[in-house]
C-alpha distance (Angstrom), angle and dihedral (degrees) to the residues before:
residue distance angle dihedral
X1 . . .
X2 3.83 . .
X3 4.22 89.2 .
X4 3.79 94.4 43.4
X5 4.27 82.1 56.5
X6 3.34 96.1 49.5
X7 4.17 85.6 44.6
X8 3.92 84.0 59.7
X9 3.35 95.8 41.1
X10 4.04 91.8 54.6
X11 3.43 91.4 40.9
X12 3.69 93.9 51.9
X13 3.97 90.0 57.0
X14 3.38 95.5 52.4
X15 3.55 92.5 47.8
X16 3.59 100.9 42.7
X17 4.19 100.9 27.3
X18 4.03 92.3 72.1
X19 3.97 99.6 54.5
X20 4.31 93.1 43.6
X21 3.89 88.1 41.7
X22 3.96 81.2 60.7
X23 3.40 106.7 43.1
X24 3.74 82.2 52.1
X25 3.99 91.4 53.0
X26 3.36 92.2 42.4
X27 3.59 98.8 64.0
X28 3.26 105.6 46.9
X29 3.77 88.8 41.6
X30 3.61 92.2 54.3
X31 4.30 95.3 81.4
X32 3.93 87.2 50.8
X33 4.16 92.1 48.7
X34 4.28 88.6 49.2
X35 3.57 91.4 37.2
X36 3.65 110.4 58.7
X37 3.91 131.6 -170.2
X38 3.99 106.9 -91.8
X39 3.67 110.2 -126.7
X40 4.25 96.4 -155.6
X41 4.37 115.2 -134.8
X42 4.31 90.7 -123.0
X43 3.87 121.6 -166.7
X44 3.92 78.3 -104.3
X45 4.05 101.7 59.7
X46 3.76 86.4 40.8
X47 4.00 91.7 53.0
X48 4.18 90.9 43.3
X49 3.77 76.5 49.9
X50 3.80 101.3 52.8
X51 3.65 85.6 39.2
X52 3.67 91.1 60.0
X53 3.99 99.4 42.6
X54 4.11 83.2 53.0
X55 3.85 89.5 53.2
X56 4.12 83.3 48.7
X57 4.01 104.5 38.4
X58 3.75 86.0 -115.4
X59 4.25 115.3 147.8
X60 3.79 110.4 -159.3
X61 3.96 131.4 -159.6
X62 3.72 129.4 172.7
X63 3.38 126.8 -93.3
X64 3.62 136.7 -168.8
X65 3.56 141.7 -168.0
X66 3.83 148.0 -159.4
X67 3.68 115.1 -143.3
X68 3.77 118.6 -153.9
X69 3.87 91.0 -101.7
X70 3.28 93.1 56.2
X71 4.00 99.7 -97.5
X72 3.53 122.5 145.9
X73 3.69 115.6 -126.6
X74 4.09 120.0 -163.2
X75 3.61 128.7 -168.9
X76 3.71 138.8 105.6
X77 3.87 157.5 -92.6
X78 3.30 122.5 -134.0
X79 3.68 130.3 -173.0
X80 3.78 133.8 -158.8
X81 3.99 121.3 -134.0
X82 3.72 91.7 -100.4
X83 3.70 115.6 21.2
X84 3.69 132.4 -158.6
X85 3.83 98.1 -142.5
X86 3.91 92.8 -113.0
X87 3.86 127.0 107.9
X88 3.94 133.3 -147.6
X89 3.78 117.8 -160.2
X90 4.07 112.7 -143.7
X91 3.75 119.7 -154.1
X92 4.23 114.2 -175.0
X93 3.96 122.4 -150.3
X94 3.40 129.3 -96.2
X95 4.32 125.2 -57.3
X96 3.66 82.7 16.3
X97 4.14 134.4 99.9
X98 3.79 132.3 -150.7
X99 3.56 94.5 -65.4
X100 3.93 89.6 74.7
X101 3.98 92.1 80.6
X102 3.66 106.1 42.1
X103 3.65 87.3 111.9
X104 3.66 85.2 63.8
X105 3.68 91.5 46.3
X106 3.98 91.2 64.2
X107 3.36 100.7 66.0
X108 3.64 101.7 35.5
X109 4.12 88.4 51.7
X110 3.97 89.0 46.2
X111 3.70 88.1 49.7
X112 3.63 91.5 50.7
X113 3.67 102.8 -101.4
X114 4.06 121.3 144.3
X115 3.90 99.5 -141.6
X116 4.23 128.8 -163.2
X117 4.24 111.0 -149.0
X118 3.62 101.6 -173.2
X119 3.90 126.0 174.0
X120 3.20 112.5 -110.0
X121 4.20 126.9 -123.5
X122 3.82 101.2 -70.3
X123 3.59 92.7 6.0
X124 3.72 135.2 111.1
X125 4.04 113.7 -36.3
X126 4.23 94.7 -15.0
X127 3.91 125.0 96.8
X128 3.42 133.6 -115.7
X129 3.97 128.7 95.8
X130 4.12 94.4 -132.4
X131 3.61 144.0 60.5
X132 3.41 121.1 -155.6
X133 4.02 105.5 178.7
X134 3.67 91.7 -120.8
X135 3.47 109.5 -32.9
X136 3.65 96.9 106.7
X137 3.52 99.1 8.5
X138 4.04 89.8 70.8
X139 3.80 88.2 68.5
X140 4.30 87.1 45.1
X141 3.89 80.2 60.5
X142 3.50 95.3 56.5
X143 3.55 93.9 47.3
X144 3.79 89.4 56.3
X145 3.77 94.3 45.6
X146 3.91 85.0 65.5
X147 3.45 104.7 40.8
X148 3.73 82.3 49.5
X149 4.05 95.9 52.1
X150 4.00 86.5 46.1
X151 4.26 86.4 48.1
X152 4.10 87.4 49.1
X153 3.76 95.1 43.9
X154 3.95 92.5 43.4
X155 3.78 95.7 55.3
X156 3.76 92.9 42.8
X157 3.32 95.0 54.2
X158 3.72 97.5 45.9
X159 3.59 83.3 51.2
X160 3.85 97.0 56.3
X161 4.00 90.7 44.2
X162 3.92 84.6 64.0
X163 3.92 111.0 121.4
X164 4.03 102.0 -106.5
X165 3.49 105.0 29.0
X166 3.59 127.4 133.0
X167 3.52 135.9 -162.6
X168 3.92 126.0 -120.7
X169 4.14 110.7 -89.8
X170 3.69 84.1 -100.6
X171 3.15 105.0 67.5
X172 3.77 96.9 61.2
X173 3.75 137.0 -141.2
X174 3.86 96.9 -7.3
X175 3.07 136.4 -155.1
X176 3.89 85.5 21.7
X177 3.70 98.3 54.2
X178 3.75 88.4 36.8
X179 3.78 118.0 31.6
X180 3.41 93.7 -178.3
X181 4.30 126.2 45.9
X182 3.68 117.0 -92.7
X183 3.77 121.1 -102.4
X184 3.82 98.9 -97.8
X185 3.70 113.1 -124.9
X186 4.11 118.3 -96.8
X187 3.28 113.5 -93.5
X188 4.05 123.5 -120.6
X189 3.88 107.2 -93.9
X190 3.95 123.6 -155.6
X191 3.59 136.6 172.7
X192 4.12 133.5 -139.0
X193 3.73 128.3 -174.5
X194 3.58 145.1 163.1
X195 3.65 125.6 -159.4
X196 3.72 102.0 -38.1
X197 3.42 95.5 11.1
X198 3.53 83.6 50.0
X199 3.79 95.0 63.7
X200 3.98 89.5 46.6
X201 3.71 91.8 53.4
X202 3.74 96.1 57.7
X203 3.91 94.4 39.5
X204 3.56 90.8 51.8
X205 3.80 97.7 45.7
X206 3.87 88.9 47.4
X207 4.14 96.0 62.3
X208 4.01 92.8 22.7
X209 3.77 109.4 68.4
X210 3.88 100.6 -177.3
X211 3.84 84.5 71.6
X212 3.96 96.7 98.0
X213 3.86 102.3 -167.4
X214 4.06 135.4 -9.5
X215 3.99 131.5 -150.4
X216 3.38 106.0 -155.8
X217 4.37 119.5 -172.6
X218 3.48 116.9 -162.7
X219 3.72 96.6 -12.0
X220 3.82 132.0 -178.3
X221 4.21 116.9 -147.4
X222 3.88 98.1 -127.9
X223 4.57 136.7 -43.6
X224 3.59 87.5 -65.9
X225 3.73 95.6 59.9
X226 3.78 92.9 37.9
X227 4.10 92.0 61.2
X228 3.59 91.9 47.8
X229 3.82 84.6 60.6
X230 3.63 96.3 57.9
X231 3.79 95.5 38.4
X232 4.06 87.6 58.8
X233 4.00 77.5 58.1
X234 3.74 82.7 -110.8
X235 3.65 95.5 -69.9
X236 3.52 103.6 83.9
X237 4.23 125.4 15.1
X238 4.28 87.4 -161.7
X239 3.65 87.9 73.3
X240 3.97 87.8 52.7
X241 3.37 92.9 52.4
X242 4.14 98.4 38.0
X243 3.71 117.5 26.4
X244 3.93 103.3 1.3
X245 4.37 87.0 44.6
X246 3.71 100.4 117.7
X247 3.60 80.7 53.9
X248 4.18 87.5 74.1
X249 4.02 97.5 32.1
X250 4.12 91.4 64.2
X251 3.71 95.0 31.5
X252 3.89 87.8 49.1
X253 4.02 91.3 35.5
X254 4.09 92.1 47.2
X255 4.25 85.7 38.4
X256 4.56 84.0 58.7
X257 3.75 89.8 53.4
X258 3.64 99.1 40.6
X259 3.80 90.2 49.1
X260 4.14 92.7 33.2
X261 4.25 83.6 -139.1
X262 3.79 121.9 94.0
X263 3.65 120.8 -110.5
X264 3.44 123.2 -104.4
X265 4.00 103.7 -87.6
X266 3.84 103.6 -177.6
X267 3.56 132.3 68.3
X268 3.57 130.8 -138.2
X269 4.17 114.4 -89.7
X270 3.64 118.2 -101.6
X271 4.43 112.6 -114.7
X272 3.90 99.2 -93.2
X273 3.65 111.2 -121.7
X274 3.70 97.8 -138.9
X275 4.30 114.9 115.7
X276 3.61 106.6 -95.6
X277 3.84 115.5 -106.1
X278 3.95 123.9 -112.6
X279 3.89 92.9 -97.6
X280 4.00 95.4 52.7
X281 3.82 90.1 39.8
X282 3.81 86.8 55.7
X283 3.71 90.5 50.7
X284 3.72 90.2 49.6
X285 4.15 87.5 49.8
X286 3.88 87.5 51.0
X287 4.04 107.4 57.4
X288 3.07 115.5 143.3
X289 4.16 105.6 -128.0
X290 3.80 124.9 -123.0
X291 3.55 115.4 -108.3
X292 4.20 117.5 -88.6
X293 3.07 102.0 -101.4
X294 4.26 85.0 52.5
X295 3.28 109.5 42.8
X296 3.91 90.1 98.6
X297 4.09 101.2 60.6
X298 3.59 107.0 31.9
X299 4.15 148.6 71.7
X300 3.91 107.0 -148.5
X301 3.30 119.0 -151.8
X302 4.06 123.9 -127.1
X303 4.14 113.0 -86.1
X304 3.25 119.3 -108.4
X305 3.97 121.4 -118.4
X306 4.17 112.9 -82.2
X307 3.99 113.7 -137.1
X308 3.64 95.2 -82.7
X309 3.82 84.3 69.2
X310 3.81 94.9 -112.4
X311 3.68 135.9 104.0
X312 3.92 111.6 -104.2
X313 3.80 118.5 -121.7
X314 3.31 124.1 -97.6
X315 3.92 113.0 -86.2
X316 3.72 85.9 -145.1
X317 3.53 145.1 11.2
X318 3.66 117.9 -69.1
X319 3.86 107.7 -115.9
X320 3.58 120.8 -89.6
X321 4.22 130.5 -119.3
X322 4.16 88.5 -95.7
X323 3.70 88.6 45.6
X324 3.44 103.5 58.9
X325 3.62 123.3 129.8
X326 3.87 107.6 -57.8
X327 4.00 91.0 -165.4
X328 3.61 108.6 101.3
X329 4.33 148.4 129.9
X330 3.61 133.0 168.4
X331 3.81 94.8 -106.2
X332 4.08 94.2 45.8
X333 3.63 121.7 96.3
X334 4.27 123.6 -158.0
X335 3.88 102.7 -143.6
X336 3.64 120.1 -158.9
X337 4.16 98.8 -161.5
């Protein structure tokens, strides 16, 4: 009787040592996950960076932003020589700054794409003490959205008050007709991400619609998922959510205090596998197609109805099978949002 107790006893440990030895790591590991290691912007990042937006035709200019809490956000715009009149956002990964997706920036600015690499929250040059993998940071992308409209309208509007110019046949007798410019069209909005950034992108495109389409590398769903990851020791997210769980439920519970919000408790919904009905497969018929130059790095979203009530036709053809987008890895993940 004495060595089946003991048996008990052992087993008990094993069983019940694991779980309390990470709800003890996970709170005191919860101010390093929130807090992340700064990676500063030096004058030598910011020359590699110049160097690499000569090499691309890409004109930068800083660009800062006030995010609803009152955090300032710095990054920057950068323009190719001849732009397309569409914009990609770029968010880096974690411990790292804007730098961390100028590769990305090459091809977008050689393709014609005006791009915004902005530090994120406790990252690089911006403010703020915490990182919360999207939680807040989906709000700070809001808050750059419009400061970005007001930066696009500003400069085309300064543009069309230049002595000289004159408007596209189109628009009619101008300035008679129209005393004042037109409001410029908005501007095509996309999203890329890695890791972190990742997890941004897709938060922010799910509660900002006027972000059209999101490539998202090595992505995360939301701060729940995220500490799962690093309780499976980063090799496994079942142990987070099995054996390693209380690992997530004090980093998480500490992580609501520290940030005095609530973490993000559900999860996005999994595609339903029922045949779409004749209204969404009409939507599906009528997207609207990326420009040319594109069609290789995007998703588009569906167009929304015009005042008649119907979708417009496409401008042009809707890419063919062998032109389908070229822009793809084994960690990267196309997102229709």
């Amino acid at each position: 009787m004495t060595l089946r107790r003991r048996l008990v006893r052992i087993l008990l440990i094993l069983l019940l040592l694991p779980p309390i030895l990470a709800g003890i790591a996970g709170w005191l590991v919860a101010p390093g996950f929130l807090y992340p290691i700064r990676r500063e912007l030096t004058p030598d990042l910011i020359r590699e960076a110049d160097a690499s937006f000569a090499h691309s035709g890409g004109h930068r200019e800083d660009f800062n932003v006030r995010a609803p809490d009152g955090v300032t956000l710095r990054g920057w715009v950068v323009r190719p020589d001849h732009p397309n009149g569409n914009w990609a956002l770029l968010f880096h990964g974690v411990a790292d700054n804007r730098v961390g997706v100028i590769g990305q920036s090459e091809f977008l600015l050689r393709a014609g794409y005006s791009v915004v690499m902005m530090d994120a929250r406790a990252h690089g040059a911006s403010e703020g003490q915490i990182g919360t993998y999207g939680w807040l940071e989906r709000n700070d992308t809001k808050s750059i959205i419009d400061a970005l409209l007001a930066l696009v309208r500003r400069v085309r509007t300064d543009f069309q008050m230049q002595p000289g110019y004159r408007p596209p046949n189109s628009l009619g007798n101008f300035p008679v007709i129209y005393p004042h410019p037109p409001v410029p069209p908005t501007p095509h909005i996309f999203a890329l991400g890695e890791s972190m950034g990742a997890g941004i992108a897709l938060q922010s495109a799910a509660v900002d619609p006027r972000i059209e389409g999101v490539v998202a590398e090595a992505s995360f769903a939301n701060l729940r998922e995220a500490t799962y990851d690093y309780a499976g020791l980063r090799r496994s997210p079942l142990l987070g959510k099995t054996l390693f769980a209380p690992f997530s439920w004090m980093l998480l519970y500490r992580g609501e205090k520290l940030t005095a919000s609530p973490s993000p408790k559900s999860l996005p919904r999994k595609p339903s596998r029922r045949a779409p009905s004749q209204s969404s497969s009409s939507a599906m018929k009528k997207t609207r197609p990326f420009p040319a130059a594109t069609q290789n790095a995007f998703t588009p979203r569906p167009s929304g109805p015009n005042n008649s009530g119907k979708s417009p036709a496409p401008s042009t053809p809707l890419p063919s099978a062998s032109s389908q987008p070229s822009f793809s890895a084994a960690s990267s993940t196309f997102t229709l949002t």
